[in-house]
C-alpha positions as CSV (number, residue, x, y, z in Angstrom):
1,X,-94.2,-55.1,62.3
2,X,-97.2,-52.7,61.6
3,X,-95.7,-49.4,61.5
4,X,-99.2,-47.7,63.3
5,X,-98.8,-49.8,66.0
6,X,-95.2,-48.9,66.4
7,X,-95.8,-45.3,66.2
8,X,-98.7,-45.5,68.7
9,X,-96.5,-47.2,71.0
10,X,-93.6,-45.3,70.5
11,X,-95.5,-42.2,71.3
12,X,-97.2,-43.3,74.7
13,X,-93.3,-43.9,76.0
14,X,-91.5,-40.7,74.6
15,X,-94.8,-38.8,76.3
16,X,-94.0,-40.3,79.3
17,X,-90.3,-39.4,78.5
18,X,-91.5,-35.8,78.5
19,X,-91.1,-35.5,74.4
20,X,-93.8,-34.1,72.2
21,X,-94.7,-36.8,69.1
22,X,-96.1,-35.2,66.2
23,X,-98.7,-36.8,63.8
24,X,-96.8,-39.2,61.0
25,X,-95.5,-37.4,58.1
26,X,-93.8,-39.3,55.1
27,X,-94.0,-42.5,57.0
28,X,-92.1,-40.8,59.7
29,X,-92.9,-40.1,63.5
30,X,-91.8,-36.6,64.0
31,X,-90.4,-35.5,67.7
32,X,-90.9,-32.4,69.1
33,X,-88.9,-31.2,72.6
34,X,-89.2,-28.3,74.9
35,X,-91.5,-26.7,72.0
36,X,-89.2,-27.1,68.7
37,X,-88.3,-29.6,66.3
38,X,-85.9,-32.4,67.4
39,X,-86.1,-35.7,65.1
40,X,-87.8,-37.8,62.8
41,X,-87.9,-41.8,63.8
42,X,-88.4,-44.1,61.0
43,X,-90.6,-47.5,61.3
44,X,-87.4,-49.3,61.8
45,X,-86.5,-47.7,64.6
46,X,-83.9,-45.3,62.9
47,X,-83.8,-41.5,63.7
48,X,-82.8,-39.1,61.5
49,X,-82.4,-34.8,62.5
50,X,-81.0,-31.9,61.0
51,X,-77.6,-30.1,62.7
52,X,-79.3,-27.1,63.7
53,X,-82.0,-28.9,65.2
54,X,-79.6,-30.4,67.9
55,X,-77.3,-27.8,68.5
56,X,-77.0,-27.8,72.4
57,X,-75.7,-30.3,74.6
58,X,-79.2,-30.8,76.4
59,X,-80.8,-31.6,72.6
60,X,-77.7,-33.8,72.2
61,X,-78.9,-35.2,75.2
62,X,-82.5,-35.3,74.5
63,X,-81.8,-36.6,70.8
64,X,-79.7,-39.5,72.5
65,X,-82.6,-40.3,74.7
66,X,-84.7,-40.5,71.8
67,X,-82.8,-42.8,69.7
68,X,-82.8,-45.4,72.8
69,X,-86.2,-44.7,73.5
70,X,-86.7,-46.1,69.7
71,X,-84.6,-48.9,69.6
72,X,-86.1,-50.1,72.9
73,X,-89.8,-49.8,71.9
74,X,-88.6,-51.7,68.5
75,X,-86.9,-54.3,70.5
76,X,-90.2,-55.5,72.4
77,X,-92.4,-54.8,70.1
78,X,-90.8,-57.2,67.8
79,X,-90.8,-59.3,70.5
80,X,-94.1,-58.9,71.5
81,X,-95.5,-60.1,68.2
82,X,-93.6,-63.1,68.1
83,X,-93.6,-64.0,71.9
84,X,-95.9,-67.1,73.0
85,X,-98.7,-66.5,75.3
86,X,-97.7,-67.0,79.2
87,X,-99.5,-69.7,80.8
88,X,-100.1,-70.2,84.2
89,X,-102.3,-70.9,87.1
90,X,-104.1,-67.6,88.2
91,X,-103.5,-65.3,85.5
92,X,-106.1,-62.8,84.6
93,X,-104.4,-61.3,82.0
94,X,-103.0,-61.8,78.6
95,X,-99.4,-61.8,78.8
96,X,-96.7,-62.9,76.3
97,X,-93.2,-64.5,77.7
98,X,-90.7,-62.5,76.4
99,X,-87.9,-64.2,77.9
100,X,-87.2,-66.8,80.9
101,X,-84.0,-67.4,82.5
102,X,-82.8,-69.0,85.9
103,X,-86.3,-69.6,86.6
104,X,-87.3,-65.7,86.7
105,X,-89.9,-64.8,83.3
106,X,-90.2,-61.6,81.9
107,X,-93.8,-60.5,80.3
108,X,-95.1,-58.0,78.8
109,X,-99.6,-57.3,78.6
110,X,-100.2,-54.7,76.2
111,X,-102.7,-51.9,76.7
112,X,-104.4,-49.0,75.5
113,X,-102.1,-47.0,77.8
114,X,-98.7,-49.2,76.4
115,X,-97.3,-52.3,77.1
116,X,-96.8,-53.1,81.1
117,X,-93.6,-55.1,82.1
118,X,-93.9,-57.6,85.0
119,X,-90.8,-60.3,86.2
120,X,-92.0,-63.5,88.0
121,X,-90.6,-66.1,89.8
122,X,-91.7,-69.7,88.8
123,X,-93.2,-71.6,91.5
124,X,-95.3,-75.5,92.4
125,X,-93.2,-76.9,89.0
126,X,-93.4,-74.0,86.9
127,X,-97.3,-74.1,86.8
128,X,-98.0,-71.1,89.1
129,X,-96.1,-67.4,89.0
130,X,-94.6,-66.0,92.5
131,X,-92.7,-63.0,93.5
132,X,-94.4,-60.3,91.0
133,X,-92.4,-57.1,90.3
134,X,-94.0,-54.4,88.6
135,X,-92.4,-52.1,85.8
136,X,-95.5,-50.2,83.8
137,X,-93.4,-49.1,80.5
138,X,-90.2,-49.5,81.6
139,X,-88.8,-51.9,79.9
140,X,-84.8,-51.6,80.6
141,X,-85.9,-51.9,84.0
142,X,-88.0,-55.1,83.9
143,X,-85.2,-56.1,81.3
144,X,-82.7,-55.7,83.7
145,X,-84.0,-57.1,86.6
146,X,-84.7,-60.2,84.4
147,X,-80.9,-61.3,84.9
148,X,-79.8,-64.4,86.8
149,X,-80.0,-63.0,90.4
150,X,-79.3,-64.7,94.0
151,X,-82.7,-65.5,96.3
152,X,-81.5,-65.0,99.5
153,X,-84.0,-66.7,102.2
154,X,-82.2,-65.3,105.8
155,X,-83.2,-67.0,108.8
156,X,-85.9,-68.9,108.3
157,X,-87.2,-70.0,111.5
158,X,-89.3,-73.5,110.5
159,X,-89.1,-76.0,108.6
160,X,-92.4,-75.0,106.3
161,X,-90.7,-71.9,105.8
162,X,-87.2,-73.5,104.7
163,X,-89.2,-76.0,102.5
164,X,-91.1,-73.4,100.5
165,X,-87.6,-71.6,99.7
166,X,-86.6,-75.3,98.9
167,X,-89.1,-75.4,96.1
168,X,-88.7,-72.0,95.2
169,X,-85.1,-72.5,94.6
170,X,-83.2,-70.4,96.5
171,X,-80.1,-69.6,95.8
172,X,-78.8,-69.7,99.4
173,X,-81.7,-70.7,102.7
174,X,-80.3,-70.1,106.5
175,X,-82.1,-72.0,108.8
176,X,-82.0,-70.6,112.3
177,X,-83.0,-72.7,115.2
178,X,-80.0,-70.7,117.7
179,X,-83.7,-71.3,120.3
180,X,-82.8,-74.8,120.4
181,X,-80.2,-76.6,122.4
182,X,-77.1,-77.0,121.2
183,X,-77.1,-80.8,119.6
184,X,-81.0,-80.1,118.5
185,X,-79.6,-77.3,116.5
186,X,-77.5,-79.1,114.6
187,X,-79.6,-82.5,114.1
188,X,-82.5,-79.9,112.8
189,X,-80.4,-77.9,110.6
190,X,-78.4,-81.3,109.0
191,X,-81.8,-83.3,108.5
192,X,-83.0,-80.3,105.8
193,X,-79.2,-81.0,104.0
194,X,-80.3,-84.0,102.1
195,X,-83.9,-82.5,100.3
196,X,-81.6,-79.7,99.0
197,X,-79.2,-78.8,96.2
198,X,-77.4,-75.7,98.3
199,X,-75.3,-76.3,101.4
200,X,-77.7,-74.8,103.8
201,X,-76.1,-72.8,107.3
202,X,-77.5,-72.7,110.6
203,X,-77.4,-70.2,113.4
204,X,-75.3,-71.4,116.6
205,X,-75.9,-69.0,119.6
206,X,-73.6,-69.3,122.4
207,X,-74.8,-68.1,125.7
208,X,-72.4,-68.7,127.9
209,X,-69.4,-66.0,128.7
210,X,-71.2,-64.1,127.0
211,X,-74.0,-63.3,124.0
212,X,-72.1,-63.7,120.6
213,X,-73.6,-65.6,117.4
214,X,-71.8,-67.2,115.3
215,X,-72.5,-68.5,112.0
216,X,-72.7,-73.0,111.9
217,X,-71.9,-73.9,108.5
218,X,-72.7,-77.3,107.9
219,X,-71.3,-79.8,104.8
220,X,-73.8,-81.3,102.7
221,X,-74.5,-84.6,103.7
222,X,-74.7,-86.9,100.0
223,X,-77.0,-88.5,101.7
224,X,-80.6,-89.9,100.2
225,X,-83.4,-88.6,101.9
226,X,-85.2,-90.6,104.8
């Protein structure tokens, strides 16, 4: 990894961070905080300080912060260089896929202003990107979010709308047709069963002696589709 680059994006996110970086000495970023000396950080992402340069608990603090703040910048930067360019349909931008898992991608676009962090959700047969969320320079957050996590699509009141969570792989789709009559319900709700992989619920509303809803879980039917 070019060590300028590194520095230059290392400073932009200790900045934000609210540290002061120092111009290079000796091949060394130098780190200033609350107006006096804290640490040096090395192209390698290692930080070295002095004892009486951290002798509070808040510069313990501060010089802890620091040395995550390097490692992280280190991590997807390497990253960054080595990543292959995203492609899909609609993307303005340059991004590099840093990692994809359970169908959710994480990329990072560098700018003049440091690298932006954005998570998608595949979509249309992992041609198009859906569902953006938006982390600027935080990487442990995009990072994070980036784990396998459960799509929950709650009452989804037509079939369009229960086929579009189909395709977008939800972990778990109610379909709610409690408007319907009683039998309708239930022929609606078990006709979706065979198009999906998740055992999908359906809403049964009883009216009578009384308003109470109760959840209609239906098997999967191993069923071919019509």
């Amino acid at each position: 990894m070019i060590r300028e680059r590194y520095f230059k994006e290392l400073a932009i996110v200790l900045q934000k961070e609210g540290f002061t970086p120092l111009p290079e000495q000796e091949q060394r970023l130098p780190v200033a905080w609350k107006g006096r000396h804290l640490c040096w950080i090395t192209e390698t992402g290692g930080v070295r300080y002095v004892p009486q340069d951290v002798n509070t608990i808040e510069a313990e603090h501060a010089c802890a912060k620091a040395i995550d703040l390097a490692a992280a910048v280190q991590e997807y930067a390497a990253a960054m260089e080595s990543a292959p360019v995203l492609e899909a349909k609609g993307l303005e931008s340059s991004f590099c896929l840093l990692s994809e898992f359970n169908n959710v991608v994480l990329a990072g676009h560098q700018t003049e202003h440091g690298t932006q962090f954005i998570t998608w959700v595949w979509d249309n047969n992992h041609t198009s990107l859906n569902f953006g969320c938006y982390y600027m320079l935080d990487y442990k957050g995009a990072k994070e979010a980036s784990v396998p996590v459960v799509l929950h699509h709650d009452h989804g009141l037509t079939d369009r709308k229960i086929v579009v969570a189909l395709r977008l792989e939800f972990s778990y789709i109610m379909y709610d047709r409690s408007t319907d009559s009683h039998e309708n319900n239930v022929r609606q709700v078990a006709r979706m069963q065979p198009f999906s992989q998740v055992l999908i619920p359906g809403e049964l509303v009883q009216m009578k002696g009384g308003n109470t809803n109760t959840g209609l879980w239906l098997r999967r039917f191993l069923l071919e589709p019509p």
